[in-house]
DOKOL-344787 format. One line per 5 residues: number of its first residue (from 1); their letters; for each residue y, z, x of N, C-alpha, C, CB. Coordinates in nm, 4 decimals. Atoms other than C-alpha are relative to their C-alpha. Glycine has a CB too. Layout:
# residues N
NUM> A> Y:Z:X:Y:Z:X:Y:Z:X:Y:Z:X; ...
END
This chain:
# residues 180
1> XXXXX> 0.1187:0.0825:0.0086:3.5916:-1.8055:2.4017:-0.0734:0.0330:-0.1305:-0.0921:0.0219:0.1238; 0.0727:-0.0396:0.0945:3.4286:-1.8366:2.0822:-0.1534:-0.0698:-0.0385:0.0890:-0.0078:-0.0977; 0.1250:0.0188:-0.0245:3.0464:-1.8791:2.0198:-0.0624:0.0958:-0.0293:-0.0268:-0.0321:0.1063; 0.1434:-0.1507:0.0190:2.7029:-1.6682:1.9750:-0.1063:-0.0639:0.0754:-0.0831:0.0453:-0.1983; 0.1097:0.0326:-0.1258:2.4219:-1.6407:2.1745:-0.0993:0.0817:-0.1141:0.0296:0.0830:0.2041
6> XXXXX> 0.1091:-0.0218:0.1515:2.0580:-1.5591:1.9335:-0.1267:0.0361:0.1504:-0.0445:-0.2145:-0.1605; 0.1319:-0.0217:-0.0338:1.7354:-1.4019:2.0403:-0.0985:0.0085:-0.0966:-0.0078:0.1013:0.0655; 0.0858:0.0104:0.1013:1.4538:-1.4571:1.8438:-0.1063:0.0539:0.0847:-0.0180:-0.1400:-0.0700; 0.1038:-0.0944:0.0105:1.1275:-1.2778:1.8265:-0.0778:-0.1689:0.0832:-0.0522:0.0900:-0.1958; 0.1244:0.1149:-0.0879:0.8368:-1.5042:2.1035:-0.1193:-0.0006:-0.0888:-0.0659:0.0604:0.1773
11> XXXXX> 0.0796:0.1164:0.1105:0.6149:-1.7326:1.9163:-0.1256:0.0191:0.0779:0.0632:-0.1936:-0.0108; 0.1550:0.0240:-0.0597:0.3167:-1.6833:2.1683:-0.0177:0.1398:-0.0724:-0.0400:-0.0177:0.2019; 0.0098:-0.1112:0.1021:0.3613:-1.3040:2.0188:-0.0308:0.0280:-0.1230:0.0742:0.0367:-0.0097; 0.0356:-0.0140:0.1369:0.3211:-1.3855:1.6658:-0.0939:-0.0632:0.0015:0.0809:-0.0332:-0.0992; 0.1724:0.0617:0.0109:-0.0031:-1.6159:1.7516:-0.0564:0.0996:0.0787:-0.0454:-0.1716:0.0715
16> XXXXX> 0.1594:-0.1188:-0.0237:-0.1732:-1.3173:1.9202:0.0106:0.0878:-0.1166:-0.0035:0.1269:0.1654; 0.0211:-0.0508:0.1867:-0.0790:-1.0926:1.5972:-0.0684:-0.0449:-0.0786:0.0970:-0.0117:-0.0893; 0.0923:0.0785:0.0846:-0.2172:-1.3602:1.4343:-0.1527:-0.0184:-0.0082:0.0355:-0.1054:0.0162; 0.1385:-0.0479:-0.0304:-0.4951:-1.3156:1.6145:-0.1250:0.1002:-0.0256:0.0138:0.0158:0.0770; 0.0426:-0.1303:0.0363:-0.5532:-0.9713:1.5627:-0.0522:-0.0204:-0.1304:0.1075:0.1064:0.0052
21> XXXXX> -0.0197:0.0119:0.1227:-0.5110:-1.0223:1.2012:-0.1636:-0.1028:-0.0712:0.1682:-0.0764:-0.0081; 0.1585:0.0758:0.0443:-0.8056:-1.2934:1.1735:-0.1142:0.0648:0.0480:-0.0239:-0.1518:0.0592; 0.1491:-0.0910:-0.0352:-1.0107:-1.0351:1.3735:-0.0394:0.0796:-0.1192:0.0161:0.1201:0.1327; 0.0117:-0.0737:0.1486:-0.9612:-0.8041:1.0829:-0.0534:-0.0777:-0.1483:0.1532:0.0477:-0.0324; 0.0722:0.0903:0.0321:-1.0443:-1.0646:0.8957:-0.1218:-0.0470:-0.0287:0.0184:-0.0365:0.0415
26> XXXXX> 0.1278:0.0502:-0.0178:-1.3523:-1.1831:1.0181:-0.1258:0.0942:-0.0043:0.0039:-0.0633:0.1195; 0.0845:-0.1057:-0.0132:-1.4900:-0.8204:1.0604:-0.0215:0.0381:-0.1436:0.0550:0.1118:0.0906; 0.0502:-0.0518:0.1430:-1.4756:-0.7418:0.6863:0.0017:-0.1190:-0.1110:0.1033:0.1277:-0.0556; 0.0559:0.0742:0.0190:-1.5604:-1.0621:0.5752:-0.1953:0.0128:0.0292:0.0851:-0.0802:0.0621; 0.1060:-0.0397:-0.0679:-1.8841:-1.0168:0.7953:-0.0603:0.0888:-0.0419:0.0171:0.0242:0.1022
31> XXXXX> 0.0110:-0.1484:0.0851:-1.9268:-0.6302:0.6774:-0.0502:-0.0242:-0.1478:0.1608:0.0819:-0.0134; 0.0300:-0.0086:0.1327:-1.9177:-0.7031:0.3070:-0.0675:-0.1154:-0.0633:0.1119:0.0262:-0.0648; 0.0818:0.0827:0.0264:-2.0656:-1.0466:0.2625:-0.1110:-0.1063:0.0954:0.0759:-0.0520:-0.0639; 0.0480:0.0953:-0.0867:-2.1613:-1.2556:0.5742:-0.1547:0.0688:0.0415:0.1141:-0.0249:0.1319; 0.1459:-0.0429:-0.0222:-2.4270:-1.0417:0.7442:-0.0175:-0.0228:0.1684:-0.1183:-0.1042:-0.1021
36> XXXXX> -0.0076:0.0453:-0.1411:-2.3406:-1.2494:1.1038:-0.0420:0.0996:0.0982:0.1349:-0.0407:0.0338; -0.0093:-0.0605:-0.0948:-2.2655:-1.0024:1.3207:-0.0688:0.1114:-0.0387:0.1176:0.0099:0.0444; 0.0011:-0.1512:0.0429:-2.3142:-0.6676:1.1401:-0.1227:-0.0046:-0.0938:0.1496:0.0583:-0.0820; 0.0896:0.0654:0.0758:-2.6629:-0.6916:1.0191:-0.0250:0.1170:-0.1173:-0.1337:-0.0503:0.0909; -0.0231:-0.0547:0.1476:-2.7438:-0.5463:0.6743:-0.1162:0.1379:0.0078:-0.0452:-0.1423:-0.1436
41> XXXXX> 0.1240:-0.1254:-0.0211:-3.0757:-0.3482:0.8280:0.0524:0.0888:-0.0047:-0.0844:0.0202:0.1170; -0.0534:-0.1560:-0.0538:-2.8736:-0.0936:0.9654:0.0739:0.0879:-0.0748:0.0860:-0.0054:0.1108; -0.0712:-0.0813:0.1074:-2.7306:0.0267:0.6531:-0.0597:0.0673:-0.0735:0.0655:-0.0580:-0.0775; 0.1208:-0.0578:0.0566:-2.8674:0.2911:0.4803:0.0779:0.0152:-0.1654:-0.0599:0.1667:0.0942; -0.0554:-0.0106:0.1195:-2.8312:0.3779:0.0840:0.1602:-0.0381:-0.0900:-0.0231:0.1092:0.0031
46> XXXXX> -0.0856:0.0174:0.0709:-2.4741:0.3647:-0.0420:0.0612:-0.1022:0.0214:0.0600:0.0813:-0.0072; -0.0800:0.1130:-0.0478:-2.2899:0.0334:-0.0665:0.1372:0.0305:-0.0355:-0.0436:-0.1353:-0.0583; -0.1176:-0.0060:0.0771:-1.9630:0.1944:-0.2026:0.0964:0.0119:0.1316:0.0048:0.1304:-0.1198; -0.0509:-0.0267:-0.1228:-1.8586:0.3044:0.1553:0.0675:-0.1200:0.0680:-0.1041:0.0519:0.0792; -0.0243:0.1258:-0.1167:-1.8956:-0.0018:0.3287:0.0502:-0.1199:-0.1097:-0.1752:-0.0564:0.1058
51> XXXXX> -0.1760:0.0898:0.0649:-1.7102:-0.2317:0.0283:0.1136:0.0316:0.0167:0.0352:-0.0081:-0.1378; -0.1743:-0.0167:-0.0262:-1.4064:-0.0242:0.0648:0.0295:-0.0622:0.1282:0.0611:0.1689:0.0116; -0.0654:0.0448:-0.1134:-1.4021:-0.0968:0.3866:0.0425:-0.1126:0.0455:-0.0485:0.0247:0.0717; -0.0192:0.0925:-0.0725:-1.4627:-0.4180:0.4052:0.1195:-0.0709:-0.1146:-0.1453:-0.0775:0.0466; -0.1161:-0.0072:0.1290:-1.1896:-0.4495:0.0856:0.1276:0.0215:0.1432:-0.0252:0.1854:-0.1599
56> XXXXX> -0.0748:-0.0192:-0.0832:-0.9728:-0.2801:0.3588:0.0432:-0.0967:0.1179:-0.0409:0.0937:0.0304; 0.0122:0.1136:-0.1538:-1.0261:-0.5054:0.6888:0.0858:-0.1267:-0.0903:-0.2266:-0.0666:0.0704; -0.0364:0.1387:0.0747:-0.9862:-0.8211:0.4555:0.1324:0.0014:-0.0312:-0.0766:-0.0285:-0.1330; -0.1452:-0.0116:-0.0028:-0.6266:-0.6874:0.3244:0.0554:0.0172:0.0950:0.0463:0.0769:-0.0605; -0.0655:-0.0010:-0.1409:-0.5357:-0.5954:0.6463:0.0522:-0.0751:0.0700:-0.0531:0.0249:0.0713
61> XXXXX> 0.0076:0.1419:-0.0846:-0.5962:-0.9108:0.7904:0.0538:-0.0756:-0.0569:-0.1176:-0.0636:0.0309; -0.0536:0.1277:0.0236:-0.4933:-1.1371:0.5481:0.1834:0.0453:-0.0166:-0.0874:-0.0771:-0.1550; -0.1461:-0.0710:-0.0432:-0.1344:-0.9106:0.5205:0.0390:-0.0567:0.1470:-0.0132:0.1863:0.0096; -0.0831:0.0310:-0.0938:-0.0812:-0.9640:0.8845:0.0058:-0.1396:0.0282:-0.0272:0.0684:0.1046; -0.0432:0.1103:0.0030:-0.1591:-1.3236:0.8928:0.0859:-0.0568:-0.0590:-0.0587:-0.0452:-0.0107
66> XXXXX> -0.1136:0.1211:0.1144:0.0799:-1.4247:0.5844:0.0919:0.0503:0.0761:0.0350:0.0157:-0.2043; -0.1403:-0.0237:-0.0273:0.3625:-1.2071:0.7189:-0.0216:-0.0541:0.1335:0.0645:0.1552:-0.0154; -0.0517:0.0644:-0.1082:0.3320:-1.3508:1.0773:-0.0114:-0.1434:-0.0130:-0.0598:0.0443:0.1161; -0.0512:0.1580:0.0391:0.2783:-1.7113:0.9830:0.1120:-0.0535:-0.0237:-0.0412:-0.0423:-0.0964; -0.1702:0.0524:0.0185:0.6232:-1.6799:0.8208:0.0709:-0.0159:0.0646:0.0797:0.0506:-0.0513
71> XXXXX> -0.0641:-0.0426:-0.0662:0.7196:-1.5296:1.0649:0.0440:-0.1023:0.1388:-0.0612:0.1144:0.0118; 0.0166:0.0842:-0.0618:0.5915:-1.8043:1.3247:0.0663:-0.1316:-0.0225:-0.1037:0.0015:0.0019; -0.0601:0.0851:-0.0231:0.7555:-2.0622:1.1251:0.1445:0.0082:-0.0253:-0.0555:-0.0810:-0.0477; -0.1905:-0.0174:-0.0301:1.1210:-1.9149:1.0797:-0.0381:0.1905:0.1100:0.1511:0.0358:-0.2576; -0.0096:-0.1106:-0.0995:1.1274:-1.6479:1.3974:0.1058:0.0942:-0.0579:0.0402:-0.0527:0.1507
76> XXXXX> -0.1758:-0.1123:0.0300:1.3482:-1.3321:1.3038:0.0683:0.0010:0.0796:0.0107:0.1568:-0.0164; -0.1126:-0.0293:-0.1378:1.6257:-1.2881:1.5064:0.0010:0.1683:0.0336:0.1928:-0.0531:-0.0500; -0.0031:-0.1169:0.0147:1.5999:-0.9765:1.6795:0.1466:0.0238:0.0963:-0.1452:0.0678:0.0390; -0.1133:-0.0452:-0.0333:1.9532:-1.0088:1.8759:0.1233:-0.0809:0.0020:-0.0186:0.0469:0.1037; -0.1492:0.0785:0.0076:2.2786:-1.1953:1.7936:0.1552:0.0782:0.0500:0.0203:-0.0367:-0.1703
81> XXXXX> -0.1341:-0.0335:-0.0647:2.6029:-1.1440:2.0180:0.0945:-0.1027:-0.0105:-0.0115:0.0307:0.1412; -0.0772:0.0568:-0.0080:2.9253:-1.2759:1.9562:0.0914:0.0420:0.0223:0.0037:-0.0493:-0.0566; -0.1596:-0.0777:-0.0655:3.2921:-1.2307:2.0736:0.0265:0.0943:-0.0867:0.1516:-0.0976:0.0084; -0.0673:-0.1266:0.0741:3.3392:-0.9792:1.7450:-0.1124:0.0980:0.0168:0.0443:-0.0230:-0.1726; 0.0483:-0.0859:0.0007:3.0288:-0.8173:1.7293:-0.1972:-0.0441:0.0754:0.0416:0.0506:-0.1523
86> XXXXX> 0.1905:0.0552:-0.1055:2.6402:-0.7554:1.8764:-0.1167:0.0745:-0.1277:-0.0405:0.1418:0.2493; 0.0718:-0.0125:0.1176:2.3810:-0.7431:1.5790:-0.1666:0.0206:0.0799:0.0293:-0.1517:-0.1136; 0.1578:-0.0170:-0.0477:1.9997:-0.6529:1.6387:-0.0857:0.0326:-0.1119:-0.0230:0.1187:0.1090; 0.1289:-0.0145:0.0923:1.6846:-0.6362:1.4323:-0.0425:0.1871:-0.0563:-0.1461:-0.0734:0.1150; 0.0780:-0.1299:0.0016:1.5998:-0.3108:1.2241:-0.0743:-0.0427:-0.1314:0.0958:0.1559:-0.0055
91> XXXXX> 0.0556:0.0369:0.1503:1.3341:-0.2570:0.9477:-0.1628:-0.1093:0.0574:0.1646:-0.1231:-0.1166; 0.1317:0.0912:-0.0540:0.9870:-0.4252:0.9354:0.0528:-0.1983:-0.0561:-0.1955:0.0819:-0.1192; 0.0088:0.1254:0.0263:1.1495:-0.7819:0.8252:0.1652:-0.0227:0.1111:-0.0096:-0.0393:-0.1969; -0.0653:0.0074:-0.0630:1.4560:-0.7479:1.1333:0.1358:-0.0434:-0.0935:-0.0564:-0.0662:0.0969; -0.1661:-0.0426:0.0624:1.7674:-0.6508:0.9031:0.1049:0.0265:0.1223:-0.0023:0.1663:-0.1012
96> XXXXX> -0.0717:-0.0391:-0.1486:2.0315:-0.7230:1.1227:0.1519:0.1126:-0.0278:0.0623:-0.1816:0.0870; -0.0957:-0.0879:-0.0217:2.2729:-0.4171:1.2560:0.1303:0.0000:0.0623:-0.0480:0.0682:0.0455; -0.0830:0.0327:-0.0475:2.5895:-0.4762:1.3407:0.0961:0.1247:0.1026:0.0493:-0.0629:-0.1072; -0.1104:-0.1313:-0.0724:2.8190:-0.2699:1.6304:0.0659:-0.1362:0.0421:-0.0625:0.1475:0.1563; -0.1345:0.0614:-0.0332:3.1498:-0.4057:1.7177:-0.0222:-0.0147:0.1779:0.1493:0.1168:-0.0580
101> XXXXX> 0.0390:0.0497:-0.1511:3.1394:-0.6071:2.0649:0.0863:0.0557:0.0816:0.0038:-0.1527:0.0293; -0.0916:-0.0999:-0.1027:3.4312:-0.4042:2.2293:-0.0331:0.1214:0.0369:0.1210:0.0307:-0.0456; 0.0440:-0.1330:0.0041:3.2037:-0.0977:2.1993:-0.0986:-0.0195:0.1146:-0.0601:0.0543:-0.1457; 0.1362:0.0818:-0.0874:2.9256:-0.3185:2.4276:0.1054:0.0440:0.1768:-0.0276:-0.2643:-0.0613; -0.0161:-0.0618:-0.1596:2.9625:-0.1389:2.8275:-0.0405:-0.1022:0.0725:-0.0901:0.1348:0.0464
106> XXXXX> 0.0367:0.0864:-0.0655:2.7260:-0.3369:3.0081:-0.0973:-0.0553:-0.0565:-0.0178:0.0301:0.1050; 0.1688:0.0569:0.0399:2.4280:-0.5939:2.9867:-0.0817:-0.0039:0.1214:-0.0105:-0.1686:-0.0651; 0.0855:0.0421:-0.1233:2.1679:-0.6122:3.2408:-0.1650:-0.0006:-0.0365:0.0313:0.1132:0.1299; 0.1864:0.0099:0.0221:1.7630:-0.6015:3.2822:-0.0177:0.1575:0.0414:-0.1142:-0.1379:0.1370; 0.0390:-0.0978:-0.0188:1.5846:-0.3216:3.2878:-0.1035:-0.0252:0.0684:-0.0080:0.0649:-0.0910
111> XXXXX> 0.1043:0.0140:-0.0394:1.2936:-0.2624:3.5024:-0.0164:0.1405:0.0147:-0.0170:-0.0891:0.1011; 0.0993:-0.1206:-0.0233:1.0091:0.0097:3.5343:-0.1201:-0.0287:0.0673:-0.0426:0.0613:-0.1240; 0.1251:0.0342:-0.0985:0.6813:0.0364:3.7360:-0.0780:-0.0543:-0.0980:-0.0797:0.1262:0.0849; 0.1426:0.1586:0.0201:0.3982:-0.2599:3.6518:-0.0467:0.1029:-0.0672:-0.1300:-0.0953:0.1536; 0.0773:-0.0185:0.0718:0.1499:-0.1975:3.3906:-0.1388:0.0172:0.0982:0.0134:-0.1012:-0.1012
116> XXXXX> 0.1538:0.0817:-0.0407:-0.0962:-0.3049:3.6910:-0.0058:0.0710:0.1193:-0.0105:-0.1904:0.0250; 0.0490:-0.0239:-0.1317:-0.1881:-0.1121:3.9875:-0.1151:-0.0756:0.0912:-0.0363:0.1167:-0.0121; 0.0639:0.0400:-0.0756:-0.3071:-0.2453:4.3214:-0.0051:0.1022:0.1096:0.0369:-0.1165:0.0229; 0.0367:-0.0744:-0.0975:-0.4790:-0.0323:4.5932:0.0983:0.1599:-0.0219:0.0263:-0.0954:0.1441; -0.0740:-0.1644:0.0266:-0.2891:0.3062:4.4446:0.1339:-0.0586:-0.0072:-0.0145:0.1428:0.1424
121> XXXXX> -0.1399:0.0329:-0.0100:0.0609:0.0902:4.4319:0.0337:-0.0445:-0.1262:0.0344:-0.0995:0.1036; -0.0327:0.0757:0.1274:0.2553:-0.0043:4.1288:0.1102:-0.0989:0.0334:0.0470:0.0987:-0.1202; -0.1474:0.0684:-0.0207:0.5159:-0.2742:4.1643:0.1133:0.0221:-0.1108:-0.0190:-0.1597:0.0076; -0.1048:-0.0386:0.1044:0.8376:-0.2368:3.9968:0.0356:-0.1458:-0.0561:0.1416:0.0883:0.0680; -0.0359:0.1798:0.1034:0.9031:-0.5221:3.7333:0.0783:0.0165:-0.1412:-0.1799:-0.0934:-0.0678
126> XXXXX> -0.0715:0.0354:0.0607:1.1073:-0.6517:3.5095:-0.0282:0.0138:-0.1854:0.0128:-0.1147:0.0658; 0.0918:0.0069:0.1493:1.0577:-0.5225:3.1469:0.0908:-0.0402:-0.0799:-0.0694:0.1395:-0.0667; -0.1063:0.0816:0.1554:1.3844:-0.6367:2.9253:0.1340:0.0134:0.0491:-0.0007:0.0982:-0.1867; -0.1928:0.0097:0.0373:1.7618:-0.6662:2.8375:0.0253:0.1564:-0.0781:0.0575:-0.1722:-0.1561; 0.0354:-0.1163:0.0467:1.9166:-0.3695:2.7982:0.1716:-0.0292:-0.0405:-0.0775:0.1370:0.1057
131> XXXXX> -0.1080:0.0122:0.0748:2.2757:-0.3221:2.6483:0.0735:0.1575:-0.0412:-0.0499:-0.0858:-0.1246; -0.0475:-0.1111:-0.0088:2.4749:-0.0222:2.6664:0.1584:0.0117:-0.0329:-0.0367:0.0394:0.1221; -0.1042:-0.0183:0.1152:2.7565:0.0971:2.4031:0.0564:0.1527:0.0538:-0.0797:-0.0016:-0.1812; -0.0518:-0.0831:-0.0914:2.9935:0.3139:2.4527:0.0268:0.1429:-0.0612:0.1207:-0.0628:0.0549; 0.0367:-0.1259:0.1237:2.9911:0.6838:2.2705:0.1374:0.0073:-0.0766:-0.0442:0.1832:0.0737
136> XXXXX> -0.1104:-0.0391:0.1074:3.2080:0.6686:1.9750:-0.0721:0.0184:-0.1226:0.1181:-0.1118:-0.0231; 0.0510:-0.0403:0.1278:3.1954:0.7947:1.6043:-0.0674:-0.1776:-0.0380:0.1486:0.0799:-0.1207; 0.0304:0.1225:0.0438:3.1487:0.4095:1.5261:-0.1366:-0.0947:0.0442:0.1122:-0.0611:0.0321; 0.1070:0.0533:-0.0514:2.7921:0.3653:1.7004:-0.0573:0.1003:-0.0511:-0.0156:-0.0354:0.1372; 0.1056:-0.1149:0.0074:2.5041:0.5892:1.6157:-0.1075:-0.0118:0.1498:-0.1018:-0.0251:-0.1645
141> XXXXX> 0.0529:-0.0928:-0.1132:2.3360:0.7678:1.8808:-0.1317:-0.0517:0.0119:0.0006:0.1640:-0.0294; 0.1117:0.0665:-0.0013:2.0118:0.6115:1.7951:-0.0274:-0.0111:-0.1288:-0.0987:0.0522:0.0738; 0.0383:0.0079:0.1315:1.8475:0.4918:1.4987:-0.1867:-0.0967:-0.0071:0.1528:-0.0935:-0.0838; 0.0819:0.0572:0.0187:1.5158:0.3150:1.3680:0.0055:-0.1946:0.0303:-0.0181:0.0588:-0.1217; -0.0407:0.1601:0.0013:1.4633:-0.0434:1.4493:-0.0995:-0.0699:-0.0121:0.0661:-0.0567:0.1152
146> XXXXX> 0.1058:0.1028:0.0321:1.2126:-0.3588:1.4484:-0.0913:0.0599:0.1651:0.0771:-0.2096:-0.0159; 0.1308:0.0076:-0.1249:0.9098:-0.4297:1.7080:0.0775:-0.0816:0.1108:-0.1706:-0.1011:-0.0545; 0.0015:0.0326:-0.1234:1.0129:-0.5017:2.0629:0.1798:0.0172:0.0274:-0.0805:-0.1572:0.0213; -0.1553:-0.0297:-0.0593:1.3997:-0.3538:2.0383:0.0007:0.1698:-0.0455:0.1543:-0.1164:-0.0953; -0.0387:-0.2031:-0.0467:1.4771:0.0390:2.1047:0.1459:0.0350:0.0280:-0.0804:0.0631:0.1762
151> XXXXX> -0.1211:0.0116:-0.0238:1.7995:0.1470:2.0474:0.0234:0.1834:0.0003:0.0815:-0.1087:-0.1177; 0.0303:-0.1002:-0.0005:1.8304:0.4943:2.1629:0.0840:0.0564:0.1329:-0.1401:0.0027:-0.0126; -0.0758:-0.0775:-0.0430:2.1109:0.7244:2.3169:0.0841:-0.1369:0.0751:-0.0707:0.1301:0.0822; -0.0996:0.1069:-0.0634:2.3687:0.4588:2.3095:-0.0744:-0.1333:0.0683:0.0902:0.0785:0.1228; -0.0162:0.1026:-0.0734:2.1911:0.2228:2.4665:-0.1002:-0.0938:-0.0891:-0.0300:0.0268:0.1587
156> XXXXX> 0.0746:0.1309:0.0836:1.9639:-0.1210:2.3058:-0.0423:-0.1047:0.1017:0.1089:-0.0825:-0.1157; 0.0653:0.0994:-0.1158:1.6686:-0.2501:2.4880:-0.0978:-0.1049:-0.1088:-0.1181:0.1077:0.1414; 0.1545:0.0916:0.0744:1.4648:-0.5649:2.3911:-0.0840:-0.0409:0.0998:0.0285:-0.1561:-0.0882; 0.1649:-0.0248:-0.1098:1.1138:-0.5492:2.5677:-0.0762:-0.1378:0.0165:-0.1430:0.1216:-0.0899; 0.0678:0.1176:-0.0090:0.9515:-0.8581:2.7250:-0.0661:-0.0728:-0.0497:-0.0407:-0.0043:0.0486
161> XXXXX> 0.1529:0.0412:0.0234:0.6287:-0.9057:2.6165:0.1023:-0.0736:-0.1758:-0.1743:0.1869:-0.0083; 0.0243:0.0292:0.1704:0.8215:-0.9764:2.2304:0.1248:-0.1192:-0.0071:0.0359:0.1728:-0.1311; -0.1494:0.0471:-0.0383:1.1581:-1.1651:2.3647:-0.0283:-0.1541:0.0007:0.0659:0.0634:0.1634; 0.0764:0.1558:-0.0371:1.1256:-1.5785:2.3465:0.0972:-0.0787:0.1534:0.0263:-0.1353:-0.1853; -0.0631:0.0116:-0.0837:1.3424:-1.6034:2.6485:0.0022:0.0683:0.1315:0.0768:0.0037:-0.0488
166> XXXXX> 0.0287:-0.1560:-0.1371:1.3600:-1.4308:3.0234:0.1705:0.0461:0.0326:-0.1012:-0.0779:0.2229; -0.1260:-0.1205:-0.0324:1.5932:-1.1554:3.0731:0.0820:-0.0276:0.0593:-0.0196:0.1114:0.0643; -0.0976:0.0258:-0.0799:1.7698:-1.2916:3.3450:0.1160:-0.1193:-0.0613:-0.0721:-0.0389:0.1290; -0.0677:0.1382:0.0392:1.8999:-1.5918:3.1461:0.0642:0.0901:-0.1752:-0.1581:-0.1817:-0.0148; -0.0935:-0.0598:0.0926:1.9932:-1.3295:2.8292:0.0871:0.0386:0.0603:-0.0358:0.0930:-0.0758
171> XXXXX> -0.1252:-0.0857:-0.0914:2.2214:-1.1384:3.0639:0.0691:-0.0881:0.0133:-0.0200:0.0693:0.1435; -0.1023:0.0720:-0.0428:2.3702:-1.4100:3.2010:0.0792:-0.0665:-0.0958:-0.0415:-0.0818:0.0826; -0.0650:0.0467:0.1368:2.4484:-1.5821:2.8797:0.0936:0.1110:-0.1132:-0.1330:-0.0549:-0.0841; -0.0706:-0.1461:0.0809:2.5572:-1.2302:2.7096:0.1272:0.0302:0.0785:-0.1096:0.1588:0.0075; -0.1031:-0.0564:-0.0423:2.7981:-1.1507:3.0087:0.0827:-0.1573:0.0132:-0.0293:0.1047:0.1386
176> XXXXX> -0.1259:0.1198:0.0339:2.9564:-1.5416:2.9475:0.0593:0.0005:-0.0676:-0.0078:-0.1061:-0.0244; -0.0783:0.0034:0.1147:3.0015:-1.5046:2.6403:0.1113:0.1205:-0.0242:-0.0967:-0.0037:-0.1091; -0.1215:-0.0927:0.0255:3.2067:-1.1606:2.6453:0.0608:0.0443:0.1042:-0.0268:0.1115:-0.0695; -0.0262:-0.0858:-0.1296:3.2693:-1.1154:2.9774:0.0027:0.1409:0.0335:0.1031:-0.0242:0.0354; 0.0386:-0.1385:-0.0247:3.1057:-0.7964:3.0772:-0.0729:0.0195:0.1305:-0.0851:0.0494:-0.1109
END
């Protein structure tokens, strides 16, 4: 069977970044010229302090908006599988890594206890795709990678919250395509 199956980085993810990013933004905008929020009384003698800063906020912000805008309108790929090999995102612009697909064990979901307690209980839920290689010289053991994939003692998870797809429908599509 020949084919690839693609995960790209979730688009509601890069508009809350984006979000962030105009907060930073708006706060040292505000800080160094506006006056809105952050009123000017409360400042005492030196203005050298509070320009850097608001010098700072402003790059901050407008940095994470350009790079996720791009980002929003071509998504990185943070996981490509095909019958030869299974590639994933490393690096802050998702340089993809290649391991050979005969080295690939299993695919499944991972789950861990909820973020959310109720009455002292946590539920157990569904946090990603996980992908597990098999120990040879020809894999590394772990290495550095992008935002929302962890690749660490053989194995390569990509984490919900960053994934534009649900877990159950990567698996299933990952173990069609190579039968695993």
């Amino acid at each position: 069977m020949t084919g690839n199956y693609e995960v790209r980085i979730s688009r509601l993810f890069l508009v809350a970044l984006i979000a962030v990013g105009l907060i930073f933004l708006a706060v040292g905008v505000d800080i160094g010229f506006g006056h809105w929020i952050f009123d000017e009384a409360l400042e005492s003698g030196n203005e050298l302090p509070k320009l850097l800063f608001a010098i700072f906020l402003i790059l901050i912000g407008s940095v994470i908006v350009a790079s996720q805008t791009f980002f929003l309108i071509i998504p990185p790929l943070m996981l490509r599988v095909t019958t030869d090999f299974v590639s994933f995102g490393t690096g802050f612009l998702y340089s993809q890594f290649k391991i050979p697909a005969n080295k690939m064990i299993s695919v499944d979901v991972f789950t861990g206890a909820s973020d959310m307690e109720i009455m002292g209980k946590r539920k157990i839920a569904v946090k990603g795709v996980e992908l597990r290689f098999s120990r040879d010289e020809s894999v590394p053991k772990s290495m550095g990678t992008s935002a929302g994939v962890t690749f660490s003692d053989y194995t390569l998870r990509l984490h919900k919250p960053y994934i534009s797809k649900r877990p159950d429908r990567i698996v299933s599509e990952i173990r069609r395509l190579v039968e695993k």
